[in-house]
C-alpha positions in Angstrom: -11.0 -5.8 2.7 -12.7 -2.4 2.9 -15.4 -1.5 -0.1 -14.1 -0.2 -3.6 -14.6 3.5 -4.1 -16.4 4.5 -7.3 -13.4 5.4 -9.2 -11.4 1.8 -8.0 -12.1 0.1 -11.2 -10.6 3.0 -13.2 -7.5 2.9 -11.7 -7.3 -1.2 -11.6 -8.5 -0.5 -15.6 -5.0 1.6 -16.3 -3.0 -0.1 -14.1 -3.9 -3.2 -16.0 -2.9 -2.0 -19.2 0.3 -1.8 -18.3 1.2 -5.2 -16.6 0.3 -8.6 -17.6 -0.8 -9.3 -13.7 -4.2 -8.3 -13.0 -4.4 -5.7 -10.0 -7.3 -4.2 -7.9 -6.5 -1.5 -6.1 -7.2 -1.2 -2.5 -8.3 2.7 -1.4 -6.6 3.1 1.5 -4.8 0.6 4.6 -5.9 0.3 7.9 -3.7 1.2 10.8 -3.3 -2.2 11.3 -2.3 -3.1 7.6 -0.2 0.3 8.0 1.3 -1.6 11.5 1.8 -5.1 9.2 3.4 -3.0 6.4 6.0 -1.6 8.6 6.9 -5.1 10.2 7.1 -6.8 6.8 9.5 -3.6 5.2 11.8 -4.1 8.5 12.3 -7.3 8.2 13.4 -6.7 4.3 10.3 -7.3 2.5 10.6 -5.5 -0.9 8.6 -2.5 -1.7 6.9 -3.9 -4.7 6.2 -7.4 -2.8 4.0 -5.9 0.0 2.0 -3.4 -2.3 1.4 -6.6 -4.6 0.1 -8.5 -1.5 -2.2 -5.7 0.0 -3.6 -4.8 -3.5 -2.5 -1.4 -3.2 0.8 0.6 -5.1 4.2 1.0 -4.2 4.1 4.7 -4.0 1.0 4.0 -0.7 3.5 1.6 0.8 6.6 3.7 0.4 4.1 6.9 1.9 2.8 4.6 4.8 6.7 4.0 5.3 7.9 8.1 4.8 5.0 8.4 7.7 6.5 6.0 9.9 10.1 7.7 9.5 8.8 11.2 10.3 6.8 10.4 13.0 9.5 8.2 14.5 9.6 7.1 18.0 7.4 10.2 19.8 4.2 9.0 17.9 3.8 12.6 16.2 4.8 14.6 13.9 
């Protein structure tokens, strides 16, 4: 897992205070965990399942998966 940016622990800190599960965020994905995100939504993983399992928030996986739509299969934009 990369390192934790300076403000991490403030986001983990409100994030916390809302759910009973503890969560540390994750800054940003790899390509790679971008690639595994995309494999994992295909096959009919949930939304909220992946983001729990890469640390990060729905709204990165559901951006990492808008990105994947628009770029589509010509690689760009």
């Amino acid at each position: 897992m990369p390192e934790m940016g300076a403000h991490s622990h403030l986001f983990a800190c409100a994030a916390k205070q809302f759910s009973s599960v503890p969560l540390v965020l994750q800054e940003a994905l790899t390509k790679a965990q971008q690639v595994d995100v995309m494999v994992r939504l295909t096959a009919g993983e949930s939304v909220a399942k992946v983001a729990r399992d890469f640390g990060t928030t729905r709204q990165s996986i559901m951006r990492v998966r808008a990105r994947h739509v628009s770029v589509g299969a010509t690689g760009s934009p």
